[in-house]
Each structure stands twice: as structure tokens, then as C-alpha cells.
BAVEX-333779 format. One record per residue (C-alpha): x, y, z. Coordinates in steps of 0.001 Angstrom, whole numbers, padded with zeros to 6 digits, always signed. Example, Ala and Ser with C-alpha at 12.3 -4.5 7.8 and 13.67 -1.06 7.14 Angstrom:
<nodes>
+012300-004500+007800/+013670-001060+007140/
</nodes>
This chain:
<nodes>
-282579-104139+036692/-284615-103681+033742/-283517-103666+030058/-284488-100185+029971/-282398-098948+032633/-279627-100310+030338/-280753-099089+027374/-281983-095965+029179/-282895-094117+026156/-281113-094017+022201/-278354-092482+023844/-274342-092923+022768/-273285-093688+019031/-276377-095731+018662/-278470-092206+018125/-277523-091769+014862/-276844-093464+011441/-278301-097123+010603/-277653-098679+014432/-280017-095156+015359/-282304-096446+012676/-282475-099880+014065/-283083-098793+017063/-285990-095965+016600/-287872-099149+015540/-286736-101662+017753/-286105-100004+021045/-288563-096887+020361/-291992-098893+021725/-289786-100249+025045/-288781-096897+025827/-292250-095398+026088/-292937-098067+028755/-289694-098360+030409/-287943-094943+030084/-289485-091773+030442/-286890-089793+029305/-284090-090482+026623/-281344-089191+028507/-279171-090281+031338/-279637-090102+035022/-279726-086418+036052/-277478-087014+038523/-274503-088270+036116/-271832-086116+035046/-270418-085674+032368/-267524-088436+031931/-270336-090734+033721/-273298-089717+031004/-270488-090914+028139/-269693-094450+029473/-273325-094910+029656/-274258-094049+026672/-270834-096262+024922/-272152-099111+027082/-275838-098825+026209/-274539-098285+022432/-272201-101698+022840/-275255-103970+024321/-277756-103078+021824/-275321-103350+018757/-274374-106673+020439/-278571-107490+019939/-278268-105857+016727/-275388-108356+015192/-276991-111131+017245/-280442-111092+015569/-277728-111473+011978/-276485-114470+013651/-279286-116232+014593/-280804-116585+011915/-277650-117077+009536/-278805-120865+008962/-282464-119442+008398/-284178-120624+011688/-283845-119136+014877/-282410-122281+017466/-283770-122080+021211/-280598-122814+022092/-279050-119386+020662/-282396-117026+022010/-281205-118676+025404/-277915-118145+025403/-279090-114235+025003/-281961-115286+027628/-279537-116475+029962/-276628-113841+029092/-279541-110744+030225/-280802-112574+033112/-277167-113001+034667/-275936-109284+034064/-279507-107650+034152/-281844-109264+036134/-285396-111062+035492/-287155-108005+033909/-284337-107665+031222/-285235-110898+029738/-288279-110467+027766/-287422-106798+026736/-284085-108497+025176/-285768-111032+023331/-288459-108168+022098/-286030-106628+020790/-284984-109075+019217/-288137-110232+018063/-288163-106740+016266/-285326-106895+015013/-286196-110300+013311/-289503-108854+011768/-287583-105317+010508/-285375-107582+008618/-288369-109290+007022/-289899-105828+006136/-286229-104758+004804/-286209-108235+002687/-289912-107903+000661/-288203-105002-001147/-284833-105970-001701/-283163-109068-000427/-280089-107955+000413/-281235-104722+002384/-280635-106108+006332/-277384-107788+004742/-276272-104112+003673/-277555-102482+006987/-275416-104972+009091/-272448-104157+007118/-273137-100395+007625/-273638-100743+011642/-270182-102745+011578/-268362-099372+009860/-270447-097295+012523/-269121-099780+015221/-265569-099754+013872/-265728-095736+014043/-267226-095872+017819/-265564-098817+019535/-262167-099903+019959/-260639-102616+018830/-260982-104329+021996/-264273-103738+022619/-265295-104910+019540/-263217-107957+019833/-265441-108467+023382/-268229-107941+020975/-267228-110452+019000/-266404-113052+021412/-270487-112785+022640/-271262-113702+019363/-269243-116481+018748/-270697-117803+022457/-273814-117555+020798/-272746-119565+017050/-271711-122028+019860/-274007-122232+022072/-275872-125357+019816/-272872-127185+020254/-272420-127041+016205/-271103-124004+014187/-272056-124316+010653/-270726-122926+007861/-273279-120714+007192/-272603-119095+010455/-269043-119017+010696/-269536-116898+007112/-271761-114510+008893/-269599-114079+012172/-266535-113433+009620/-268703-111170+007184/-269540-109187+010937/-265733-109445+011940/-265342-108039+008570/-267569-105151+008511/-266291-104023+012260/-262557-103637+010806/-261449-106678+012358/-258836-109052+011472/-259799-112414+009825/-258177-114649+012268/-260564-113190+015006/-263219-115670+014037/-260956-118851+014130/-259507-117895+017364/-262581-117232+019289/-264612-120571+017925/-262011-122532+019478/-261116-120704+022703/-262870-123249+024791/-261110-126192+023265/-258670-128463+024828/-257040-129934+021940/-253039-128822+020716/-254465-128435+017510/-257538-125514+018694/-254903-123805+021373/-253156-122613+018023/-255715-121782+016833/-256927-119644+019610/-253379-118210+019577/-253658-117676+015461/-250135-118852+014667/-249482-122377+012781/-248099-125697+014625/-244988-124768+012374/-244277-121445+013623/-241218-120269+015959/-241005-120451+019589/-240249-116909+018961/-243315-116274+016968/-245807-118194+019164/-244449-115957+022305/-244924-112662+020425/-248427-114214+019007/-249449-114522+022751/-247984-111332+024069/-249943-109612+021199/-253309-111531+022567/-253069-110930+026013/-252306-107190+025500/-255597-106793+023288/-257922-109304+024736/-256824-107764+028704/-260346-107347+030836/-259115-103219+031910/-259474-102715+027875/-263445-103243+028026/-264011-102245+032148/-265807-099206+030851/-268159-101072+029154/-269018-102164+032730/-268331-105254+035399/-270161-107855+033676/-268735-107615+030269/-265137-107020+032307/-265713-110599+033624/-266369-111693+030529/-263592-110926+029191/-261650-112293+032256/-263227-115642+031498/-262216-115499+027590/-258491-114449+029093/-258489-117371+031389/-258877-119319+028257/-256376-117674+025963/-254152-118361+028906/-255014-122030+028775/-254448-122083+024868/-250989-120690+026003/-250304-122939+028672/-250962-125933+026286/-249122-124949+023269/-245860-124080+025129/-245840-127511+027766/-246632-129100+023899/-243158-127647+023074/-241309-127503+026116/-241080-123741+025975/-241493-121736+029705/
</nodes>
């Protein structure tokens, strides 16, 4: 499947405001080649026509944030354009590759055009797609969101500082809580130390309080809170559960607790 058929047109809560902006520039020259028209399937209903356009809206402000994380060091790493290489290819197919990474190429070179004028411009339009995420997305989805980004900070094996600032200024700007970053850097850990991390509650803390920190994770971070966003980002989210379970598993054999 191409990355058109996903995008499928600047449908969803990405047709307006600054992600709609983005994308008229970004998207727009894709479209002419890969979508004819910029509306769903005929054939979807209504409820159908909705999740499509909240799922195309989700992937392309996923690219969107991406192409802020990328190149929060100031270089763009191989590693992190194949993590988003790999990451289409799985869920998309072949043909979604190189329309991703034109995006993002597009992305990179609007921010440049933003930046002649005023520095700070693409800084202020990333904070203003967050708000229009925050208002479109739930918390769980953006948390999903979130996590992809963080896979892709990581995906060099080294998180600097520079881009754990960005993924928190992001986290930030979608409404999020400031622990989200923390907890998602180390999910893949398997020291005591990042399982509390992932779990956001101190070594310190109560049995009591590491139980409710847990049942409070698995309720939001729960793969049915993002299945309309479609399979492959539900088993994503299945995958960063398995590891939140892990976290779990480690903290309370750490402290006897069942």
C-alpha cells in the first residue's frame, strides 16, 4: 500500500489550521500523483470516512513532529530517517517508503524557508500543531504518538540532551504530562533503576503508590485505546504494554510485592 492510500487526501483534523498548512505544502505535490481525489473511499460510510481521516491526521502529524526531532541536534542521523524508513515499510508496504521520507524531505526544507525570516517560526508552528493535536487526539493516542517519537530519539542508540528538550517541548505543546518523556526513553530498559522510571514513581515510594502508579499506566497506555488508529499502531502499542508490564514485573519481584 502506498503512502497515499494512507494519507488519501488532507482529510481529518489535519485540513485545517497550521498541521493543514504543513501539509498543503508537504503532502499537496504527492497527492496530485498518488490521489486523485481528496476524499475518502466512496464506498466508506460515515463512522468509517472519520477513523480514516483521525488516522491519516495521526500518521502525518507523527511525520510532522518527527521532522522537529530529527533534526533537534542540527543534522539529520541515517539511523533516525530509517527508523521512519523501516517503521512505513512494515505497516505500509515498499511504495510508502520514499513518499514518507519526501515528505519529510519537505518538511525539512519548509522549516528552512520558515527560518530565513524569523528563527523561531517552525519552533512556533510545532508548538501550534501540538495545541491542534491536543484538541483532536486523546490522550492516549497522543501518548502512542509520543512513544514513536521517542523510538525514533532512540533509535541512534544515544538520546542527547538536545533531543530529550525537544521530545519534552513536543510532550509539552500536546498537553501532556512531563513524566511522559522519562518514562518512554527508558521503557526498553532492564535495569531497577529505568523500570521506575518507566512506571514514573521514585525507588522511595509506597508499595501502595507504585501499584496505583501501574494501574494508572496500564489503563492509559492499553492497545483498545489507539485500535482506531488502526492494527499496526494497535500492535504497537501492545509491544510498548509488554514493556510497561516488564517495568512492573521488575520493580515489584525488586520488592517482594505480588
Amino acid at each position: 500500500m502506498g503512502l497515499g492510500k494512507w494519507i488519501g487526501g488532507i482529510v481529518g483534523f489535519m485540513a485545517g489550521g497550521p498541521l493543514g498548512a504543513l501539509a498543503g505544502y508537504a503532502v499537496g505535490s504527492l497527492l496530485e500523483n498518488a490521489v486523485k481525489s481528496p476524499m475518502p473511499p466512496d464506498d466508506m460510510g460515515q463512522p468509517e470516512a472519520a477513523a480514516y481521516g483521525q488516522r491519516n491526521s495521526f500518521l502525518f502529524s507523527m511525520l510532522v513532529m518527527a521532522s522537529y526531532i530529527i533534526r533537534a541536534d542540527g543534522h539529520i542521523m541515517h539511523s533516525e530517517m530509517e527508523f521512519v524508513r523501516r517503521f512505513l515499510r512494515t505497516n505500509f508496504g515498499e511504495d510508502a517508503v520514499s513518499e514518507g521520507q519526501q515528505i519529510l524531505l519537505n518538511l525539512f526544507e519548509q522549516r528552512k524557508q520558515m527560518e530565513r525570516t524569523d528563527p523561531q517560526a517552525f519552533r512556533n508552528t510545532i508548538h501550534d500543531c501540538g495545541a491542534q493535536i491536543a484538541v483532536n487526539l486523546t490522550y492516549e493516542q497522543r501518548l502512542q504518538l509520543l512513544s514513536f517519537l521517542a523510538q525514533i530519539a532512540r533509535s541512534d542508540g544515544n538520546v542527547c540532551d538536545a533531543e530529550v528538550a525537544a521530545l519534552r517541548e513536543v510532550a509539552a505543546s500536546m498537553r501532556m504530562a512531563p513524566g511522559e518523556v522519562d518514562s518512554l526513553l527508558n521503557l526498553h530498559g532492564d535495569s531497577l533503576e529505568e523500570a521506575y522510571k518507566v512506571l514514573e514513581v521514585e525507588p522511595t515510594a509506597s508499595d501502595e503508590e507504585v501499584r496505583a502508579a501501574y494501574r494508572r499506566l496500564a489503563l492509559m497506555h492499553h492497545p483498545d485505546r489507539v485500535a482506531t488508529l488502526g492494527e499496526d499502531v494497535r500492535r504497537a502499542a501492545e509491544e510498548k504494554f509488554q514493556c510497561i508490564n516488564n517495568a512492573k514485573e521488575r520493580v515489584y519481584k525488586a520488592r517482594g510485592m505480588r
